[in-house]
C-alpha positions as CSV (number, residue, x, y, z in Angstrom):
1,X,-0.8,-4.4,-30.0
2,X,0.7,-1.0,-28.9
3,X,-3.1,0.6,-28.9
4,X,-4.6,-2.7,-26.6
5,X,-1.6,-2.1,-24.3
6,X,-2.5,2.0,-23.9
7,X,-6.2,1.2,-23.5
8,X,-4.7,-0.9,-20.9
9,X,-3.0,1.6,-18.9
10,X,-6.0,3.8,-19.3
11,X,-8.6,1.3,-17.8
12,X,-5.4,0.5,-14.7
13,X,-5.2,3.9,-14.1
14,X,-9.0,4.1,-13.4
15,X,-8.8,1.0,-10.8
16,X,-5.4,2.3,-9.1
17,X,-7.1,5.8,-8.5
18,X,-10.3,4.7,-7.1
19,X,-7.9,1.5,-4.8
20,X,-6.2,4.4,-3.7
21,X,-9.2,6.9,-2.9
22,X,-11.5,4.3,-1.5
23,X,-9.9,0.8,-0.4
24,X,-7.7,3.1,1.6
25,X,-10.2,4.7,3.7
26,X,-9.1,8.6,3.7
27,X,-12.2,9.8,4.1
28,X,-15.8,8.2,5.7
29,X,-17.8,6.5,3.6
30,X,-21.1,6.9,1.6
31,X,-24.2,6.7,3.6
32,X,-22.7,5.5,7.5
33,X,-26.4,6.9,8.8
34,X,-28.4,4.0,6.9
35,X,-31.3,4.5,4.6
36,X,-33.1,7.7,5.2
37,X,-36.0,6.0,6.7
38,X,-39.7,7.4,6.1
39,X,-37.8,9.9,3.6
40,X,-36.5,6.9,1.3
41,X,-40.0,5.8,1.6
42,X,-40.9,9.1,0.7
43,X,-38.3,9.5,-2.2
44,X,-39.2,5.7,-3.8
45,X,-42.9,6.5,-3.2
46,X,-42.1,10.2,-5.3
47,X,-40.6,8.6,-8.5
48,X,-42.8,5.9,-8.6
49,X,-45.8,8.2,-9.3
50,X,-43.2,9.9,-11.4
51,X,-43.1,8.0,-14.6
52,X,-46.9,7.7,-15.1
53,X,-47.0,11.1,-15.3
54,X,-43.8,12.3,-17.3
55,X,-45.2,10.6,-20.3
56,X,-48.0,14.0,-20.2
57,X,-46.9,16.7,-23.2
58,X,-47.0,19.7,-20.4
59,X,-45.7,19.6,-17.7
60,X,-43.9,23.3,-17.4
61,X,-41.3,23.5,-14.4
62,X,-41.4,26.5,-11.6
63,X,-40.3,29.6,-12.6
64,X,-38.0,30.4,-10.6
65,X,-36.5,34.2,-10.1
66,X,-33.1,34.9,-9.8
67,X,-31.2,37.7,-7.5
68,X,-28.4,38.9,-9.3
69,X,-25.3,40.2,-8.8
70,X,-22.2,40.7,-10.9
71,X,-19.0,39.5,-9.3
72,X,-16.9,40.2,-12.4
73,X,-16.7,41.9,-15.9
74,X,-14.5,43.0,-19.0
75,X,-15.3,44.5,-22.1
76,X,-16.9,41.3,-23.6
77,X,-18.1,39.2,-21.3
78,X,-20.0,39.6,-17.5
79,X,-20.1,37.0,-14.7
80,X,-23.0,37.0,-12.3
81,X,-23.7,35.0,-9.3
82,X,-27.8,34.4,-8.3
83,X,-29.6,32.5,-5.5
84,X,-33.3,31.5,-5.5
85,X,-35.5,29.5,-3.7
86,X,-36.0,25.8,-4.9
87,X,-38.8,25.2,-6.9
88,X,-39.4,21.6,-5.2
89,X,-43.0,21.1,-3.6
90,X,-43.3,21.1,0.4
91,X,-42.9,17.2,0.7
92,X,-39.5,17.2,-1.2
93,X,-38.4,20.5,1.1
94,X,-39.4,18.0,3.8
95,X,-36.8,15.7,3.0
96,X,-34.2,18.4,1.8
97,X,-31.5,19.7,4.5
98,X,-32.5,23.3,5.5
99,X,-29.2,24.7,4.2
100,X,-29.8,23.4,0.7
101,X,-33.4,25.3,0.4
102,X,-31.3,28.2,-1.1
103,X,-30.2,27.5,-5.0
104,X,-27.2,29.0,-6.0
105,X,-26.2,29.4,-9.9
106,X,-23.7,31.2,-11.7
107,X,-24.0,33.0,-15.1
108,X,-21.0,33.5,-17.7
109,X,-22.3,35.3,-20.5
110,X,-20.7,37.3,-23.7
111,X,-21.5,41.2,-23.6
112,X,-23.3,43.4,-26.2
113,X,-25.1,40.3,-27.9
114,X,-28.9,39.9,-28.1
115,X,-29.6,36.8,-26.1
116,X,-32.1,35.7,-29.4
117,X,-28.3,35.4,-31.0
118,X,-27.0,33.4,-28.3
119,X,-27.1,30.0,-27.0
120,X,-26.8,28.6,-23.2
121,X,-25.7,25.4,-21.5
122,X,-26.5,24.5,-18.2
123,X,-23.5,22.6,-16.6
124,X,-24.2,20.3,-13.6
125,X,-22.1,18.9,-10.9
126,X,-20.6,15.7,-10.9
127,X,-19.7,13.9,-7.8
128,X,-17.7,16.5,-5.0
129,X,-17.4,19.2,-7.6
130,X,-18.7,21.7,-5.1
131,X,-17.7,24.8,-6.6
132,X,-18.5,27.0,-9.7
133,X,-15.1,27.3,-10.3
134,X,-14.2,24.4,-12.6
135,X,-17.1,24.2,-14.4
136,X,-17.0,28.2,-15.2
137,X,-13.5,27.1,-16.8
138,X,-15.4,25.4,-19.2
139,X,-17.6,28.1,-20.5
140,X,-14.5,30.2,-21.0
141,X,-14.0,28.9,-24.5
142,X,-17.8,28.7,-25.6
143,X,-18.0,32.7,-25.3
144,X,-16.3,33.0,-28.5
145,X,-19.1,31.0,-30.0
146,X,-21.5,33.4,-28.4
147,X,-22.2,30.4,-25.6
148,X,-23.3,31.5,-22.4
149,X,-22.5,29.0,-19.6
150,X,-25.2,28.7,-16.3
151,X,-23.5,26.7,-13.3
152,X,-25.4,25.0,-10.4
153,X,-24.5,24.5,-7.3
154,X,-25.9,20.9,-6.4
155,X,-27.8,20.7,-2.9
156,X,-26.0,19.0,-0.7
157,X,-22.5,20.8,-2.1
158,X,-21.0,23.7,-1.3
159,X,-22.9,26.1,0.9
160,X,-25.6,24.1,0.1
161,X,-23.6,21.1,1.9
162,X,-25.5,20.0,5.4
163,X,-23.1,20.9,8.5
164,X,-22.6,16.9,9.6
165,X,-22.0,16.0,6.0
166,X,-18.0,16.0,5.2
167,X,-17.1,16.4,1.2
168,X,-19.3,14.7,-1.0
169,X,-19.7,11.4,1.4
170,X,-23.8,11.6,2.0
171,X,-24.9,10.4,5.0
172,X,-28.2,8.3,3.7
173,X,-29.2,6.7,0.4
174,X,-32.3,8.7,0.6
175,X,-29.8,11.9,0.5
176,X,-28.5,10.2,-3.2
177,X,-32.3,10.4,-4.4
178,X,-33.3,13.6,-3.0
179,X,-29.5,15.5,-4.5
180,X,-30.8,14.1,-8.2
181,X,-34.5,14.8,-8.0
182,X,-34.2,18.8,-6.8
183,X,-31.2,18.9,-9.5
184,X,-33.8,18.1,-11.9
185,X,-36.2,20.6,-11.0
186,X,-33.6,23.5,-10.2
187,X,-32.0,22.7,-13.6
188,X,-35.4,22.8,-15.8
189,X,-36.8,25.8,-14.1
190,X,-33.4,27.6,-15.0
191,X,-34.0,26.3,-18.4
192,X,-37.4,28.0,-18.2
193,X,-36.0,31.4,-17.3
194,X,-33.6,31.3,-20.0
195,X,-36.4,31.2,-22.6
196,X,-39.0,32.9,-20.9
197,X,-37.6,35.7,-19.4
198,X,-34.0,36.0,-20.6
199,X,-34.9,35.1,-24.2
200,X,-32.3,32.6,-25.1
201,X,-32.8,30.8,-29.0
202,X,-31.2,27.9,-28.0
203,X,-30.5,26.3,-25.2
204,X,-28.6,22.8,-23.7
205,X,-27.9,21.0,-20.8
206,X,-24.4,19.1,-19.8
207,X,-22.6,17.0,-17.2
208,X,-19.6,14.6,-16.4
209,X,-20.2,11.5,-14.8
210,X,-22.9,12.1,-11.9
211,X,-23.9,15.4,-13.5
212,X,-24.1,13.6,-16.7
213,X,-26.9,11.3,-15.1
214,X,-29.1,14.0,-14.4
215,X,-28.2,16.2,-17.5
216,X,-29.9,13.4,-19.3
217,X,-32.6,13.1,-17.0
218,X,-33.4,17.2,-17.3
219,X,-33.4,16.8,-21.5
220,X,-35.6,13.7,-21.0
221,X,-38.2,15.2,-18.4
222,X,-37.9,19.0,-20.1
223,X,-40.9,20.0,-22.1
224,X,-39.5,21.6,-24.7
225,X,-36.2,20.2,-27.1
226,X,-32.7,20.8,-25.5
227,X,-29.4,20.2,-26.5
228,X,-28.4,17.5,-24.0
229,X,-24.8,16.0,-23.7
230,X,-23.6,14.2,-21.3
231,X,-20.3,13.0,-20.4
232,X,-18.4,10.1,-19.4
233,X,-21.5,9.1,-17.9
234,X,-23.6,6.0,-16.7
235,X,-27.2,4.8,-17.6
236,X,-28.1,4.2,-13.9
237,X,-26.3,4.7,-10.3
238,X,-26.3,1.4,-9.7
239,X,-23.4,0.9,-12.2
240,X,-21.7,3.2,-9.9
241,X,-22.1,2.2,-6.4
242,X,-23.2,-1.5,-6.8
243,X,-20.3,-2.7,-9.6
244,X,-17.8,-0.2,-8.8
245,X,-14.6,0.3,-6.5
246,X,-17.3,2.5,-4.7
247,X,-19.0,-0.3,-2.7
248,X,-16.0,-0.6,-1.0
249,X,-16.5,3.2,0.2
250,X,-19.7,2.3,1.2
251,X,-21.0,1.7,4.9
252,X,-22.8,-1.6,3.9
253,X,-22.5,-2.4,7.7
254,X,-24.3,0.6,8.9
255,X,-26.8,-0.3,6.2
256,X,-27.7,-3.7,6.9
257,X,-27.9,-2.6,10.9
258,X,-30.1,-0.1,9.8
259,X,-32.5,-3.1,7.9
260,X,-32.3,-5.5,10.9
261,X,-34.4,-2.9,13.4
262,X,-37.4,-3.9,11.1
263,X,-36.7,-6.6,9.2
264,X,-34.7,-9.6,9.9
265,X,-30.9,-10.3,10.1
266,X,-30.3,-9.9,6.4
267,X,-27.1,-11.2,4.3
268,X,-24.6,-8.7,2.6
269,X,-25.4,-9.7,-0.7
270,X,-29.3,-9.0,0.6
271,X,-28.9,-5.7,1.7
272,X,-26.5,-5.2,-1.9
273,X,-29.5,-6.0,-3.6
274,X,-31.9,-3.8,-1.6
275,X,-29.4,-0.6,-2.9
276,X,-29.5,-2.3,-6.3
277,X,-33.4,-2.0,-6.1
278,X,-33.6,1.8,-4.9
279,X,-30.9,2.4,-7.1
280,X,-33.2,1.4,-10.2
281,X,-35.0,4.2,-9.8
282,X,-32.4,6.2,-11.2
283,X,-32.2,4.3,-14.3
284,X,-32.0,6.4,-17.3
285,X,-33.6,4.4,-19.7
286,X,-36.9,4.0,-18.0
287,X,-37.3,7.8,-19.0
288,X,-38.9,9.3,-21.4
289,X,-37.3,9.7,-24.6
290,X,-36.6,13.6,-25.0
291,X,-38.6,15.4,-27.5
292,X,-36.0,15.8,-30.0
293,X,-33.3,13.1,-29.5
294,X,-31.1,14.1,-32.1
295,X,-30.1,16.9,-30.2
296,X,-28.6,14.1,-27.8
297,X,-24.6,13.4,-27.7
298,X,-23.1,10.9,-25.5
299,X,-19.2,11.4,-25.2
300,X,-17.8,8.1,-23.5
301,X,-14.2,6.5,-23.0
302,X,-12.6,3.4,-25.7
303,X,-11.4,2.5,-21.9
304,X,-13.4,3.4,-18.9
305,X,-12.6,1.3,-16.3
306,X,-15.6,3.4,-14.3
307,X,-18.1,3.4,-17.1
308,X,-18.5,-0.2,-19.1
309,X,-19.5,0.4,-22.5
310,X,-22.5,-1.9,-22.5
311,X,-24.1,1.0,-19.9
312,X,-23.7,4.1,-22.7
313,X,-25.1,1.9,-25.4
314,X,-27.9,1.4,-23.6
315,X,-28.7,4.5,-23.1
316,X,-28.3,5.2,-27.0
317,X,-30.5,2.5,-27.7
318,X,-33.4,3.5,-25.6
319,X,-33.3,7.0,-27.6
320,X,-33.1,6.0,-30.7
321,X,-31.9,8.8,-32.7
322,X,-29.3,9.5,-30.1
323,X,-25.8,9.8,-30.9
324,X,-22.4,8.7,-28.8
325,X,-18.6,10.1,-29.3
326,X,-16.2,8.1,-28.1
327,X,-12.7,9.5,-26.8
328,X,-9.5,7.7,-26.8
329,X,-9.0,7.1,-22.8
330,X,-10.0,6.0,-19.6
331,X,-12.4,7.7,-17.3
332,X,-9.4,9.3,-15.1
333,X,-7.4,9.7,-18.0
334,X,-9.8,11.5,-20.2
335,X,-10.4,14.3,-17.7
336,X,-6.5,14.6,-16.8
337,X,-5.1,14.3,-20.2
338,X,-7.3,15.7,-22.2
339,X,-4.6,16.5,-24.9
340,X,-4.7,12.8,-25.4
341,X,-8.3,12.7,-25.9
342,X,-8.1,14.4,-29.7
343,X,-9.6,17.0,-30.3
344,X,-13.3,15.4,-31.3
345,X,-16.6,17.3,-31.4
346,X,-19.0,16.8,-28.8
347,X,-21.8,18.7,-29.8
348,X,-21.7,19.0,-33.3
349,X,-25.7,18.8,-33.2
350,X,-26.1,21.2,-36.3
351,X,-28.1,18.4,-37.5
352,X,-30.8,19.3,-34.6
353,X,-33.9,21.6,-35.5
354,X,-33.2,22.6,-32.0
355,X,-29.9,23.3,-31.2
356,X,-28.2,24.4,-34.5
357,X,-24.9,25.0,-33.1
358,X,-22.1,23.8,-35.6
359,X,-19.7,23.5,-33.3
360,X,-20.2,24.2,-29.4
361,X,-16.9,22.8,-28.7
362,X,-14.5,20.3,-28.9
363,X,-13.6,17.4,-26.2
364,X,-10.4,19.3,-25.7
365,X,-12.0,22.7,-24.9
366,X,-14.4,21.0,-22.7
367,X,-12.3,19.5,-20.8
368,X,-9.9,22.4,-20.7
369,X,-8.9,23.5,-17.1
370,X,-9.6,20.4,-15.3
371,X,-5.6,19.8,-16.3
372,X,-4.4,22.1,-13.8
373,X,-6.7,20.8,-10.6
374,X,-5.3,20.1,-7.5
375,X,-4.8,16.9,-6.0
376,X,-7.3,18.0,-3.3
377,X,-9.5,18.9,-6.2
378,X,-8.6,15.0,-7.7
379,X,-9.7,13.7,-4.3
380,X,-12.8,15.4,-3.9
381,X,-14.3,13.9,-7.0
382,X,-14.8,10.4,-5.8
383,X,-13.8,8.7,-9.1
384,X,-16.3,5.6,-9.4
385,X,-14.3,2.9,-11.5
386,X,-15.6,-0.3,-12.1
387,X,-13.9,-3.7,-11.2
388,X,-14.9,-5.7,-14.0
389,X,-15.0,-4.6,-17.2
């Protein structure tokens, strides 16, 4: 009786956070400038002609090429910061704001090791986490298992944020598709430097919530094996802005007037189901499965009130071989409290041919650091909980 209760509070705490971020209306909502027009066309017309062609055995990303410089160093490990172009093609830049043509990344790395001994994970952003800062907190612990730790800056966050744009509140639904599909590219053709010119042996990819979505998505669409872990994370982004507290941070108004110049006057519920259409294309388990599944952790909540079970299982049974962790917790409560998580492996994928890592680190060490964020920090990541569980 005592554990129901505390899985309880966990799954209230998720639905009092997001009441009190969203319902309350701090800050403008998602998408006040409609649809995107001819660049959602362009965007649904993109990933259509996608899938067809994913299910090909090469399809190598970009190469991309770095500009380093170091921004800090001690005796056993070095921190660089690198821009590069984004690999996308010209009808992606098209539809990309001008200030997020420029990819930024960060590079945590231990010192005096061969990079054939060491491994790398790519960490990518969830929702308004528009720094490097947090996510380099993470790495921290990993150097001592001779982990490097690569952090992108998403477009459309951080200097890569359009000027109109405030926090993490896009301004079209088109800007939601085009933020995941150059993630995707940016973060494979880093994973392509890493073994083709840095000469990393191993090498994985990670993210919470959002950035879990597309960490999956880069292990699925990558040519080669990676580690890929994702965390606290959804199948599809409909379960976050069509069943969550989020639709109630989202312009639905604006979005509907922005149907009615072509079409005609169309119902709320219509218009929910339009987003619930376009929002399928980001549906994890219409991708591929990745070439080596078994180097594939899911860490998920006992009580996500953001994240329903049903979604993560059905992302582990669409890659079969696939593994999930579950934490004791809530979404909210898992990233605050880690202590309370225990102090489970989430990527004990020794098992993998790929990724023989016995023990990259544990929940507690992942999540180590986001303790001491800020309430600003808090606010800026747009928890997503869910209102039915």
């Amino acid at each position: 009786m005592v554990s129901v209760n505390l899985g309880m509070l966990h799954y209230v705490l998720d639905h009092v956070y997001g009441a009190l971020l969203h319902r309350t209306r701090i800050s403008p909502p998602f998408f006040s400038r409609g649809w995107g027009g001819t660049k959602l066309e362009l965007l649904e017309r993109m990933i259509k002609q996608w899938f067809p062609y994913v299910e090909g055995e090469n399809w190598p990303p970009v190469l991309v090429e770095p500009i380093w410089k170091v921004v800090w160093e001690s005796k056993n490990a070095v921190l660089k910061e690198g821009i590069f172009k984004t690999p996308c093609g010209d009808e992606l830049l098209g539809a990309l704001p001008t200030e997020s043509h420029t990819a930024r990344v960060a590079f945590l790395a231990p010192k005096f090791v061969p990079p054939q001994s060491l491994a790398c994970v790519v960490h990518l952003a969830g929702t308004g986490d528009h720094t490097f800062e947090r996510r380099l907190r993470l790495g921290g612990p990993l150097l001592k298992e001779n982990i490097a730790t690569m952090v992108l800056e998403s477009p459309f966050y951080g200097k890569r944020r359009p000027l109109l744009q405030r926090g993490a509140k896009l301004l079209c639904v088109s800007d939601l598709l085009v933020l995941g599909r150059v993630t995707i590219e940016e973060a494979r053709s880093l994973l392509y430097w890493l073994d083709c010119e840095a000469g990393f042996g191993k090498m994985g990819v990670c993210g919470l919530s959002m950035g879990g979505v597309h960490a999956a998505m880069v292990g699925s669409l990558h040519p080669t094996p990676v580690a890929t872990l994702p965390f606290l994370s959804p199948h599809s982004a409909v379960v976050a802005f069509c069943e969550g507290v989020l639709k109630h941070a989202t312009a639905w108004d604006a979005l509907r007037e922005d149907l009615a110049v072509e079409k005609a006057e169309m119902t709320l519920e219509e218009v929910r189901q339009r987003m619930r259409n376009v929002l399928s294309l980001t549906d994890v388990t219409r991708f591929p499965v990745p070439k080596n599944p078994n180097a594939v952790i899911f860490v998920a909540a006992t009580d996500d009130g953001y994240i329903p079970k049903h979604s993560v299982l059905e992302l582990q049974k669409a890659w079969p071989g696939s593994e999930v962790r579950w934490v004791t917790g809530g979404h909210v409560s898992s990233i605050l409290l880690h202590g309370a998580c225990g102090s489970r492996d989430i990527t004990s994928v020794g098992r993998s041919a790929v990724f023989k890592l016995t023990r990259v680190s544990c929940y507690a060490e992942v999540l180590e650091g986001l303790d001491s964020m800020s309430e600003e920090d808090l606010s800026a990541m747009d928890l997503i909980p869910l209102e039915g569980k």
